[in-house]
C-alpha positions as CSV (number, residue, x, y, z in Angstrom):
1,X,4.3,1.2,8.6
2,X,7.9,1.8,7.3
3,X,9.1,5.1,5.6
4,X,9.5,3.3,2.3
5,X,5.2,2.6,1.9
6,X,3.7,5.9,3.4
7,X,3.0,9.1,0.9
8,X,2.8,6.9,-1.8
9,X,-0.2,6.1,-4.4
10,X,-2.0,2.7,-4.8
11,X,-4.2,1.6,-7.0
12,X,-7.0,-1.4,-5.8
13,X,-10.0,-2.5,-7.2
14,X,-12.9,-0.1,-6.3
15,X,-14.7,1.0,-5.3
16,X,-14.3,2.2,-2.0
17,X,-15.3,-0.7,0.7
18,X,-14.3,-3.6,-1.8
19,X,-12.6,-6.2,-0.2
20,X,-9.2,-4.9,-2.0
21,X,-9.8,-1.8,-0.6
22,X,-9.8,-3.2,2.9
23,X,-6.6,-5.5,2.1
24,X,-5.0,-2.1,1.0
25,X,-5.8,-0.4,4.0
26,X,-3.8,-2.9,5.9
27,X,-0.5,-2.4,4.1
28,X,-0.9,1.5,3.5
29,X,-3.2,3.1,6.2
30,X,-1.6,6.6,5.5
31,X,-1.2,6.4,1.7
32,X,-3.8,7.6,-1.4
33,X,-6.0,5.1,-2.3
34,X,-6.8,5.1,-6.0
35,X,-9.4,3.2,-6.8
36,X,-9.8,1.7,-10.5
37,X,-12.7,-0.6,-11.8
38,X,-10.8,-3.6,-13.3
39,X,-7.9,-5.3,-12.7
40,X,-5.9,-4.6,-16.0
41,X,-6.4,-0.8,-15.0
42,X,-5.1,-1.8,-11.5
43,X,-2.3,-3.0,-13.0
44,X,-1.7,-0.7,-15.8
45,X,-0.9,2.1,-13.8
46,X,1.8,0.8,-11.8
47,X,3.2,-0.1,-15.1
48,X,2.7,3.3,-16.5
49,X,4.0,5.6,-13.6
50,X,0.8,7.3,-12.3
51,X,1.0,4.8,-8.9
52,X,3.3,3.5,-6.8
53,X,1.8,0.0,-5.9
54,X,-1.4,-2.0,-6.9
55,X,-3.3,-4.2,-4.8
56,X,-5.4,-6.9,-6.5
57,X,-7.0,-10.4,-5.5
58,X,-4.8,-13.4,-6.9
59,X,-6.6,-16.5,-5.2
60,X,-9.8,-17.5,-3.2
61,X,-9.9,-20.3,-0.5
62,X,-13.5,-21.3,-2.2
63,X,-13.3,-20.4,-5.7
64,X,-9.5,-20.8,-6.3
65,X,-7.3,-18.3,-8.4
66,X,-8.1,-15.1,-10.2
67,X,-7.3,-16.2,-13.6
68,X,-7.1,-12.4,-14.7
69,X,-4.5,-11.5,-12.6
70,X,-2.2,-14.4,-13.4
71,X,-2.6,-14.1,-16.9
72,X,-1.8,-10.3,-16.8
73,X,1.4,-10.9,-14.9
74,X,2.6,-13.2,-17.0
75,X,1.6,-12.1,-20.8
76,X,0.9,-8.3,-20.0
77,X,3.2,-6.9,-17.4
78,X,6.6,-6.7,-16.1
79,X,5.9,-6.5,-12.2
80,X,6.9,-7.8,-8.8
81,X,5.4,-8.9,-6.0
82,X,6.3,-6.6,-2.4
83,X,3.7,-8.5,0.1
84,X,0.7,-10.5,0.2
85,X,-2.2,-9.5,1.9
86,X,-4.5,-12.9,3.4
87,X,-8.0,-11.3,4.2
88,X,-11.4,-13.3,5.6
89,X,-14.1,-13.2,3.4
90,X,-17.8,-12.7,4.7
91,X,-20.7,-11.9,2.5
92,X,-23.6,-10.2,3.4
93,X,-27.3,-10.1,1.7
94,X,-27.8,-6.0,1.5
95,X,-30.5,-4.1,0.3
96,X,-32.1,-0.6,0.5
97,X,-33.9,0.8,3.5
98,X,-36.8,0.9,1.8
99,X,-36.1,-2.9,0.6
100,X,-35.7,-4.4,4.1
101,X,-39.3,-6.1,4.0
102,X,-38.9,-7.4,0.9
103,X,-39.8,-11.4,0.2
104,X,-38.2,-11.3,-3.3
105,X,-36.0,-9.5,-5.4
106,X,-35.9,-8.9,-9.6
107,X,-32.1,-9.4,-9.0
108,X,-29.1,-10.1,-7.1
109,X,-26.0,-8.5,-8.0
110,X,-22.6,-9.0,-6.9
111,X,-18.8,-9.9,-7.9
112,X,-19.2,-13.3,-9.9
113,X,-16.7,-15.0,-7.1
114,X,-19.2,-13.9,-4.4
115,X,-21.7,-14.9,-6.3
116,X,-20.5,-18.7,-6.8
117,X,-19.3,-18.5,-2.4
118,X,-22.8,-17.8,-1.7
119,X,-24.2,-20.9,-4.4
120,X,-26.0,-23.1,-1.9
121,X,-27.8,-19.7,0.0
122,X,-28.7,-18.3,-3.1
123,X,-30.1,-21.9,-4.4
124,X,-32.4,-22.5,-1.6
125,X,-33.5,-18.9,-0.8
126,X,-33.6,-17.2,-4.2
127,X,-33.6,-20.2,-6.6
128,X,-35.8,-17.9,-9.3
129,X,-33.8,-14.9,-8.6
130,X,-31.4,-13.9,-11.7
131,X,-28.0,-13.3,-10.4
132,X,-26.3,-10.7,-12.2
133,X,-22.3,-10.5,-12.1
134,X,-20.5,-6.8,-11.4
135,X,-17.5,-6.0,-11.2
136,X,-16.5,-5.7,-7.8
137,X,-19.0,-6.7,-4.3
138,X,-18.6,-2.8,-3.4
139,X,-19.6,-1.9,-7.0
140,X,-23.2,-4.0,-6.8
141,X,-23.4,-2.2,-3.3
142,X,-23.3,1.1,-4.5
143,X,-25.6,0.8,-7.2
144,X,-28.2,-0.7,-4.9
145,X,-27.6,2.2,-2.4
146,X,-28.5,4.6,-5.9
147,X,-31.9,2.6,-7.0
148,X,-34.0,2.6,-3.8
149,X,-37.0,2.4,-6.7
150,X,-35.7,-1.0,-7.7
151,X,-36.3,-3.8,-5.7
152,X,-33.1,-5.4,-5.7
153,X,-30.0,-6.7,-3.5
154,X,-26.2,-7.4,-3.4
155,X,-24.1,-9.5,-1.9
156,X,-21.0,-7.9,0.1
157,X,-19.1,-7.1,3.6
158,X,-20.1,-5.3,6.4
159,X,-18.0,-2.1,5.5
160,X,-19.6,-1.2,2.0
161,X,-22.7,-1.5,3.9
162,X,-22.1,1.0,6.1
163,X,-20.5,3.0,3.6
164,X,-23.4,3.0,1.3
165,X,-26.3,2.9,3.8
166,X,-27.5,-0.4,3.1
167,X,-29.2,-3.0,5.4
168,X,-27.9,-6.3,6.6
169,X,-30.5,-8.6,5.3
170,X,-28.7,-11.9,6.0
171,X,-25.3,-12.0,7.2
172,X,-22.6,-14.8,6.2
173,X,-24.8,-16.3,3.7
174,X,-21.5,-17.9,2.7
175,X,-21.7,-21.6,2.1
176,X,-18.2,-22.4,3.7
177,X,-17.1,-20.0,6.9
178,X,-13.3,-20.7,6.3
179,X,-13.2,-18.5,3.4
180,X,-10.1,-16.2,2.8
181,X,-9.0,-14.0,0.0
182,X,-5.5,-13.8,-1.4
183,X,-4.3,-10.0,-2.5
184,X,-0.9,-9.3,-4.4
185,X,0.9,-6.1,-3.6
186,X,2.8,-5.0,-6.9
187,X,5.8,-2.6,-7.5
188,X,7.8,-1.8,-10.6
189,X,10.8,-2.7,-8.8
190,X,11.5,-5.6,-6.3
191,X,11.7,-5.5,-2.9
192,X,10.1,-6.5,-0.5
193,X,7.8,-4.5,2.1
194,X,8.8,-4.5,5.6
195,X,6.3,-6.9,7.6
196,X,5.2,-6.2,10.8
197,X,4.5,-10.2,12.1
198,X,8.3,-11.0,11.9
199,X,7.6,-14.9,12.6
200,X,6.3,-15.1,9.2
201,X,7.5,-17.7,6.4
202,X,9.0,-15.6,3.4
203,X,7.7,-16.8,-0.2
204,X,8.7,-16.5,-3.7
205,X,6.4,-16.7,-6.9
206,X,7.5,-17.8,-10.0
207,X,6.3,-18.6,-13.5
208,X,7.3,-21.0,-15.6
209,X,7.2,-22.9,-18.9
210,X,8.1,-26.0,-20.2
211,X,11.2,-27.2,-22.4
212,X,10.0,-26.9,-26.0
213,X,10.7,-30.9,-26.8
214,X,8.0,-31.6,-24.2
215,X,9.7,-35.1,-23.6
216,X,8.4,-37.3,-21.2
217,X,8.5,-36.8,-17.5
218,X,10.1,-33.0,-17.6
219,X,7.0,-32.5,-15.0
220,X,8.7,-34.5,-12.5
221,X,12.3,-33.6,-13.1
222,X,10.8,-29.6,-12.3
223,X,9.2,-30.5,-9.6
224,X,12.8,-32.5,-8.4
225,X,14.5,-29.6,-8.8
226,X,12.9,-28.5,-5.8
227,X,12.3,-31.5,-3.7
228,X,15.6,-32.6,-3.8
229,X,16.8,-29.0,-2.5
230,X,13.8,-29.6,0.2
231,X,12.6,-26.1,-1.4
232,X,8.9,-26.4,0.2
233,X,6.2,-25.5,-2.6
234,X,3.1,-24.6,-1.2
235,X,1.3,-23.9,-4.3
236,X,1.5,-25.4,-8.2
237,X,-1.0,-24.7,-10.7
238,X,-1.7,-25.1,-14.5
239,X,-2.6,-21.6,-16.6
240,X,-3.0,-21.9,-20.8
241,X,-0.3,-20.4,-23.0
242,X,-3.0,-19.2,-25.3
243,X,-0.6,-20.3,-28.3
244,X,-2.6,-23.7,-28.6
245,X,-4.3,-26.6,-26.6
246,X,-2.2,-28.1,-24.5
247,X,0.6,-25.3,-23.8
248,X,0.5,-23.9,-20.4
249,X,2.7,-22.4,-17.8
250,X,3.3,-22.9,-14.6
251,X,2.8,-20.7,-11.3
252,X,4.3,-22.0,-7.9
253,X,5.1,-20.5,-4.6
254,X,8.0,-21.6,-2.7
255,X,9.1,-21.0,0.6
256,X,11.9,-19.5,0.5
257,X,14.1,-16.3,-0.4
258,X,15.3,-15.9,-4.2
259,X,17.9,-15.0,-2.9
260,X,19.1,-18.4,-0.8
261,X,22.0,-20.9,-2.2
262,X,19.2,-23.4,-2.7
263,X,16.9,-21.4,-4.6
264,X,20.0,-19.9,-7.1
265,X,21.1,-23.4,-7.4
266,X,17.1,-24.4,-8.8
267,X,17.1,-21.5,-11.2
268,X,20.2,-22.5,-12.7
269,X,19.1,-26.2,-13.3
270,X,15.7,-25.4,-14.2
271,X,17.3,-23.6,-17.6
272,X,19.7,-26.1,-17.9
273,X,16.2,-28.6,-18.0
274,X,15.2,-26.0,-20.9
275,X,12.4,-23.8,-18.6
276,X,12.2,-20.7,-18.7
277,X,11.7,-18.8,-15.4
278,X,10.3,-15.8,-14.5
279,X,10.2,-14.7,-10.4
280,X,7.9,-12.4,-9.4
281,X,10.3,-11.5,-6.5
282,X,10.1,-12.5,-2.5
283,X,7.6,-11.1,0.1
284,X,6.0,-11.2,3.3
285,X,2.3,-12.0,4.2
286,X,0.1,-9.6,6.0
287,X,-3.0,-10.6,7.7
288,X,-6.1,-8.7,8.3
């Protein structure tokens, strides 16, 4: 790990054995984990001073992006983006010790994304079972692990079951197996952390609106502005303005450096097209 990411604070989303904790691990074994119980606060206290670096989950392979999270970078905070962390994802049935022989369950709590990767399981196995949505997979973990008197279960990984002394009912009751997680590392400033697999492709986020006369075809003019550069975009998705139906902007990952020819050459025509963009800076990927 270089100089620049060890003694530092970082905020994730708790608690401790969540899957953001584990992606944080990866980029900062030897920092303070802080850990915070919703994303906003995640995010909020990079932006107010009290930590160095947030780690939150952007995108799902199953259940697509984490709506929160985009929204907040682009209405809420000023941020930047330092690495990306790309974590598997398998969920495990847990219950209590003194649950392990039960046939049913009042309840299944979890994270509602875990909930919704685990559908077709929790259809067939628990179809009268309500499913009750916490706020994080390690959350619904720990508050099993502190009602052995109720007979209920959560879904999450391996590590919040050992961590909260809860049985492995079912393992990878996940309906599809290639299921990964996509975490964002954010900083105040931007720069990018140091990445250990050198091979790998560097990659930009931005955000972006349309030209207020909304004329037609400005759609595929943006997206020219890129091919024509042969700026790879390996992401493009739709998010609402919240200033009426039909206004949105735009997040899309390119592969490249903000900082290349090609790249300054797309920002300048992009505003000359009337956009208006906003990069969340350049970064590696680690992989866990």
């Amino acid at each position: 790990m270089t100089g620049q990411a060890m003694s530092k604070r970082i905020s994730y989303l708790g608690p401790e054995a969540s899957f953001t904790h584990l992606a944080a691990t990866k980029v900062f074994p030897d920092s303070t984990l802080v850990p915070f119980t919703t994303i906003p606060e995640c995010i909020e206290a990079v932006v107010e001073g009290s930590v160095d670096y947030a780690v939150v989950p952007l995108e799902n392979a199953l259940e697509g992006s984490v709506p929160l999270t985009v929204d907040y970078l682009f209405h809420e905070a000023q941020l930047y983006v330092t690495a990306e962390v790309l974590s598997p994802i398998e969920q495990h049935l847990l219950v209590h010790p003194e649950n392990r022989h039960a046939e049913s369950f009042e309840a299944i709590y979890s994270h509602p994304h875990a909930l919704a990767q685990c559908h077709k399981y929790l259809y067939y196995t628990y179809k009268n079972t309500p499913l009750e949505q916490y706020s994080s997979t390690a959350a619904a973990a720990k508050m099993v692990s502190e009602l052995p008197e109720r007979n209920i279960a959560a879904i999450g990984n391996e590590f919040s079951a050992h961590k909260y002394g809860l049985d492995i009912l079912q393992r990878d009751i996940h309906d599809f197996h290639f299921n990964h997680t996509r975490f964002f590392v954010l900083s105040k400033t931007n720069h990018k952390l140091e990445n250990p697999q050198h091979d790998e492709q560097i990659k930009t986020t931005l955000m972006m609106t349309l030209p207020e006369d909304d004329r037609s075809g400005v759609l595929h003019q943006i997206l020219s502005v890129f091919a024509w550069r042969r700026l790879n975009l390996s992401k493009i998705e739709s998010r609402p303005l919240k200033t009426g139906l039909g206004d949105y902007f735009f997040i899309a990952d390119v592969l490249a450096d903000e900082n290349d020819a090609m790249m300054r050459g797309a920002f300048e025509e992009l505003t000359a097209l009337g956009c208006t963009v906003k990069t969340l800076g350049s970064y590696y990927t680690y992989k866990n």
